[in-house]
C-alpha positions in Angstrom: -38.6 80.0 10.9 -35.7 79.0 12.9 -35.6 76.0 15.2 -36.1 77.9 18.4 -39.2 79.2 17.5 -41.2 75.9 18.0 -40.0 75.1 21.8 -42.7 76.6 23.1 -44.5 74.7 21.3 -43.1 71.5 21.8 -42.8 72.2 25.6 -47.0 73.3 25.7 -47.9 70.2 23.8 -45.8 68.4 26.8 -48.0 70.1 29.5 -51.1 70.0 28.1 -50.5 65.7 27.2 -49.6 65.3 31.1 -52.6 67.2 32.0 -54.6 64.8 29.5 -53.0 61.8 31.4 -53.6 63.4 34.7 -57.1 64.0 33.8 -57.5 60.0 32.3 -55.7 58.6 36.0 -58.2 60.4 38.0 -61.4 59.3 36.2 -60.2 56.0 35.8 -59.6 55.9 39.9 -62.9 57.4 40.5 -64.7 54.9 38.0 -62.9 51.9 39.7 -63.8 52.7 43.5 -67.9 53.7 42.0 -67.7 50.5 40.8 -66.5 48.8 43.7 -69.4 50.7 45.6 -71.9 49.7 43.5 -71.4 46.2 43.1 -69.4 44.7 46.2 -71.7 42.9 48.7 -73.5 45.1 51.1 -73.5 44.1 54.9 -76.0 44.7 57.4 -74.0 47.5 60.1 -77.6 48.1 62.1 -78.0 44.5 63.9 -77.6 45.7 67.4 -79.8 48.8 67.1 -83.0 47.0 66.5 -84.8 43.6 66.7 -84.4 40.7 64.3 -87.6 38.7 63.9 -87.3 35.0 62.5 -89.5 32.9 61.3 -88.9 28.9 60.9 -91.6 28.1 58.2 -91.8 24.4 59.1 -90.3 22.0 61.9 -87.3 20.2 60.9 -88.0 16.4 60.4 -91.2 17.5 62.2 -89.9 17.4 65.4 -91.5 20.3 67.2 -90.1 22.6 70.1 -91.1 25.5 72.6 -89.9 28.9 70.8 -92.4 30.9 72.9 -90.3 33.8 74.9 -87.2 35.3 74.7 -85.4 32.1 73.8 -82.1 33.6 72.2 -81.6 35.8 75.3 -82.7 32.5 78.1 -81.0 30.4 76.8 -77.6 31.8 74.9 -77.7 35.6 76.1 -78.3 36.4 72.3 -80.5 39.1 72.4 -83.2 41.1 70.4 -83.5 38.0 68.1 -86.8 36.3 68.0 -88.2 32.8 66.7 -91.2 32.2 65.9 -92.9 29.3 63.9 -95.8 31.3 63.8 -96.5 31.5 59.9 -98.9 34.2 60.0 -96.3 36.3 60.9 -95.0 35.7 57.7 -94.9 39.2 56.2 -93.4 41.2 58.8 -90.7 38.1 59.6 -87.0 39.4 59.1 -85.7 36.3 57.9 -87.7 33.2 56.8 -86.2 29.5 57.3 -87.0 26.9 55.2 -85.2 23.4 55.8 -84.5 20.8 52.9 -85.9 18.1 53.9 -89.5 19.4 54.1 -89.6 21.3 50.8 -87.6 17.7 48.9 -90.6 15.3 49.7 -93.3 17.7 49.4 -94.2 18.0 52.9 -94.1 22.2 52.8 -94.5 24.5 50.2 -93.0 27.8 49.6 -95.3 30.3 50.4 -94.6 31.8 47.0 -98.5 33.2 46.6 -97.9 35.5 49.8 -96.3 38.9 49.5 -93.1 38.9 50.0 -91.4 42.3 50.8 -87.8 43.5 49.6 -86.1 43.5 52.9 -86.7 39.7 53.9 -84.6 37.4 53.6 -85.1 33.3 52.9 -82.4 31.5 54.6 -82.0 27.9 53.1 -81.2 24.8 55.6 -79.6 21.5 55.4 -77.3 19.9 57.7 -77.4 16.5 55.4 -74.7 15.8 52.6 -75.1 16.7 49.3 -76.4 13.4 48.5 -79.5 13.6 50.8 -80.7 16.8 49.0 -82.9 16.1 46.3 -84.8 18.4 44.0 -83.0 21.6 44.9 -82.7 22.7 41.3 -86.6 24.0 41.8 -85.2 26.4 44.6 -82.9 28.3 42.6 -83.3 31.9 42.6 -85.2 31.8 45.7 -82.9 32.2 48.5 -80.7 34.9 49.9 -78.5 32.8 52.3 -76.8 29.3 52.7 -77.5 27.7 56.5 -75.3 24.8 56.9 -72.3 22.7 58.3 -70.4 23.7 55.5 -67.4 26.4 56.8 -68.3 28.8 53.5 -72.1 28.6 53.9 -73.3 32.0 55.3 -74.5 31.0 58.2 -72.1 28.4 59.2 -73.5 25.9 61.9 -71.3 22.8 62.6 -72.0 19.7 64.5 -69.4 20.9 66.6 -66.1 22.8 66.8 -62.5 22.9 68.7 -62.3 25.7 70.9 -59.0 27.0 72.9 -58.7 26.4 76.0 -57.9 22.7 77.5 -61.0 21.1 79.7 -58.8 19.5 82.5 -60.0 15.7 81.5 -57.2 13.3 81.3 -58.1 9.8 79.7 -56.3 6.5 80.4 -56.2 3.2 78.8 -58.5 2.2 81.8 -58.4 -2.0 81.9 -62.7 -2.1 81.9 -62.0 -1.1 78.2 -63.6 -4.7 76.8 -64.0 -3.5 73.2 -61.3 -2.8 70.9 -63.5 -1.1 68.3 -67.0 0.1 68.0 -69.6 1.3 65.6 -73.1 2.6 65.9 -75.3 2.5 62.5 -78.9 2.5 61.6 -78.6 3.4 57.7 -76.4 0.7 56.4 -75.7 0.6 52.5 -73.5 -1.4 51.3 -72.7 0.7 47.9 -71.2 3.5 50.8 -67.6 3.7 51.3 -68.0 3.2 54.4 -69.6 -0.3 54.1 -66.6 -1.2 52.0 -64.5 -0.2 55.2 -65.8 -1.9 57.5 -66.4 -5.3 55.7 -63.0 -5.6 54.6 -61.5 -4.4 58.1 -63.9 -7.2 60.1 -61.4 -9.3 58.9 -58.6 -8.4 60.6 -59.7 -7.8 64.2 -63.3 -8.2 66.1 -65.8 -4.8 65.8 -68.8 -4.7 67.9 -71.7 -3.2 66.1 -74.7 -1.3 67.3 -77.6 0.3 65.7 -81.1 -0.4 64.4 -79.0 -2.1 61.1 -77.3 -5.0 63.6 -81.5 -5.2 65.6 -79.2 -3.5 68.6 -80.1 0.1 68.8 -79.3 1.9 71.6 -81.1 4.8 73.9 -79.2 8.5 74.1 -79.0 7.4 77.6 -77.0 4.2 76.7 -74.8 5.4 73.6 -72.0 7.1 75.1 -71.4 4.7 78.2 -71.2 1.9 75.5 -68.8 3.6 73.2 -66.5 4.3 76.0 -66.0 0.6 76.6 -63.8 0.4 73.6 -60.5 1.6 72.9 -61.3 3.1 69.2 -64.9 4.2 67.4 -65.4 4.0 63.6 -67.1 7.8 63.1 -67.7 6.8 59.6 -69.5 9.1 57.7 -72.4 8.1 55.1 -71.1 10.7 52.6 -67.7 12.2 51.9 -68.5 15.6 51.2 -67.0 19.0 51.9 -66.8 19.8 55.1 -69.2 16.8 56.6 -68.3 15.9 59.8 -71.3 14.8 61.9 -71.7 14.1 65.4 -69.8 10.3 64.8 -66.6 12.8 65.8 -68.0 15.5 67.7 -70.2 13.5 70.2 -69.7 9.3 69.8 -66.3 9.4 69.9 -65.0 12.4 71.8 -67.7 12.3 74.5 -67.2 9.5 75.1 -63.9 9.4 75.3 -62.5 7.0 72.6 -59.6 8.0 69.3 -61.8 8.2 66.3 -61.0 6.5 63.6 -62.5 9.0 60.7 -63.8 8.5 57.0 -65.1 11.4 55.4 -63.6 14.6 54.2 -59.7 14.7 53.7 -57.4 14.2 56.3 -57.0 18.3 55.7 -60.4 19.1 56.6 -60.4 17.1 59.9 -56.9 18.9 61.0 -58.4 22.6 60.3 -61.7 21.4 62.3 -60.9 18.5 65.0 -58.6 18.7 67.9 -55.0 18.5 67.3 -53.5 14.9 67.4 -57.0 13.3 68.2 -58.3 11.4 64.8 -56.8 8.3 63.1 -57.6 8.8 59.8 -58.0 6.0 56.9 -56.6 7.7 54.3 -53.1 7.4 56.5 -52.7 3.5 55.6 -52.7 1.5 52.3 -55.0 -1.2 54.1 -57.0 -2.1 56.1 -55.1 -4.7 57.8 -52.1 -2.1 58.2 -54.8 -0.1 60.0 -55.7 -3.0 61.8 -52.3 -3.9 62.9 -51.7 -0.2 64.0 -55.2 -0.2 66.2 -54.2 -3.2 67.9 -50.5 -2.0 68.4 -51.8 1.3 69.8 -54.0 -0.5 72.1 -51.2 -2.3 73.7 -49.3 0.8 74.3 -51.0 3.1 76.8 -48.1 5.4 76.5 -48.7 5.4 72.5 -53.1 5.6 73.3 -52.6 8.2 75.2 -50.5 10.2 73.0 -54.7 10.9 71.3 -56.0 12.7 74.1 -53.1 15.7 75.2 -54.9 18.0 73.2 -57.4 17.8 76.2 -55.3 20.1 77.9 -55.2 23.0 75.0 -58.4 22.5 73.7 -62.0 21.4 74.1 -65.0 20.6 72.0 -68.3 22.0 71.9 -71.3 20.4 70.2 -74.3 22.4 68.7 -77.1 19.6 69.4 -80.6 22.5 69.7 -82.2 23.6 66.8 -82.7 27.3 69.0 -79.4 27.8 69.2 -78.5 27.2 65.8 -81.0 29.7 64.4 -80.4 31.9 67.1 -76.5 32.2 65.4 -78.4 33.7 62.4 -78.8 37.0 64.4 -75.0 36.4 65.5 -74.0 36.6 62.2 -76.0 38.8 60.5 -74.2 42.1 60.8 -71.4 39.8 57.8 -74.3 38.5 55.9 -74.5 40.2 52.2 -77.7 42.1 52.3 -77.9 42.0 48.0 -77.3 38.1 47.6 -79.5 35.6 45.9 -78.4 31.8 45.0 -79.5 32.0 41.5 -78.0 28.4 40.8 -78.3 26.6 44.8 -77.9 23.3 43.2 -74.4 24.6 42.1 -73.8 25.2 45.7 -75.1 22.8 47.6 -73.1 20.1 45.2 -69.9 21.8 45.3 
């Protein structure tokens, strides 16, 4: 047989192996995107067709308050969402909220006896550091969705948060400032970072301290006027955990109307979430005294104070204070929340 004779061969056996790899692609494609249907998170697309019923399982810090009515709708034109702390309404509830604090020290118990059916979801809440939540091991597996400060919970709900748009306030170093610094605290430990802080920067220049820990607590009524009678506030936080910034920012200090000097998360985390150009932080300086130098040096300079409040006039600050209109951002957010999520290690979570 002569050479010619096998090119059809040869070009058949070409053909029929791009076919095969043809045939390979295309199942391969179709295998990838089935999978990526199957297993990515699923997201609720139905919110603003039908009502979402909530139920908050037990008062946080049992502190009570009026859920009766249309509260979402009253009060933050969110509407067809509905709280409820009625528990007997447990089994046709939504969404079911259980906060930390209540389930750690055995003051509520899971209602893990009751029927539970396959559309609710149980929505975990803390707005305390990781240190202050104890025993969360027993809880995992339980829950569907994260409720915290934390900026990768699922439902994410601050202390507070920058928003565009300047307020029109304009601060001054106004001479009735009498106080240089301040500091409110109630929960004093000394093993905190923050107790370290302060003890070592009392040396250098005069704070004024309030709170049950110095015997001089003072009324919401009180707090703010008092703060804004010094040039800076320490808004020390007890813990320094990921994303925990409390309302020692958000209200003591920018309420009233004083540069925060901050100790928590990294000085990072407080430019992605605070006001631009309105912190001092502590990780800036090797001491404490050359922080206490630059405070005092600041002071002096109204020029150089005021420098720490022109972001007044690009942004503003809004504070979540009401326990309504936190869970009412649950029905905000729920058309993003994963409908096929469960925390099977929450401890991991919650100490990350």
């Amino acid at each position: 047989m002569s050479h010619r004779s096998f090119t059809p061969l040869i070009c058949g056996s070409r053909v029929f192996l791009l076919l095969l790899l043809l045939v390979l692609s295309s199942s391969l494609l179709y295998f990838s995107l089935l999978e990526q249907t199957l297993f990515q998170p699923k997201y609720h697309q139905d919110v603003p067709q039908r009502n979402i019923s909530i139920l908050l399982w037990h008062w946080p810090f049992g502190r009570s308050f009026r859920l009766r009515g249309d509260k979402c709708l009253e009060k933050y034109n969110i509407s067809r969402c509905f709280l409820t702390a009625n528990t007997s309404t447990f089994s046709s509830a939504d969404v079911v909220i259980f906060h930390h604090q209540e389930l750690s020290r055995g003051r509520s118990l899971l209602p893990l006896h009751r029927d539970r059916h396959a559309s609710q979801y149980w929505v975990w809440l803390s707005m305390e550091p990781p240190v202050n939540n104890l025993n969360v091991s027993q809880l995992n597996g339980l829950f569907n969705w994260t409720m915290s400060y934390r900026r990768d919970a699922d439902i994410s709900v601050p202390y507070g948060k920058t928003v565009l748009g300047g307020d029109g306030r304009a601060f001054t170093a106004a001479p009735n400032r009498s106080c240089l610094v301040g500091w409110v605290v109630s929960r004093y430990q000394p093993q905190q970072a923050r107790a370290a802080v302060y003890q070592s920067l009392k040396k250098s220049i005069p704070i004024q301290v309030y709170g049950r820990w110095n015997k001089k607590p003072l009324s919401n009524k009180k707090l703010l006027p008092t703060i804004s009678k010094c040039f800076f506030y320490l808004s020390f936080e007890n813990s320094e955990a990921t994303d925990y910034i409390s309302e020692k920012l958000w209200r003591n200090a920018f309420q009233a109307g004083v540069v925060p000097v901050v100790l928590g998360p990294s000085r990072a985390t407080y430019e992605a979430l605070a006001p631009p150009g309105s912190f001092i932080h502590i990780s800036d300086f090797r001491s404490t005294e050359d922080l206490a130098v630059y405070l005092k040096l600041v002071a002096a300079d109204r020029k150089a104070y005021e420098q720490y409040f022109q972001w007044h006039h690009t942004h503003r600050v809004k504070t979540y204070t009401d326990w309504i209109e936190r869970l009412c951002q649950i029905c905000v957010q729920y058309p993003h929340l994963p409908a096929n999520r469960v925390y099977d290690d929450l401890e991991g979570w919650v100490q990350s």
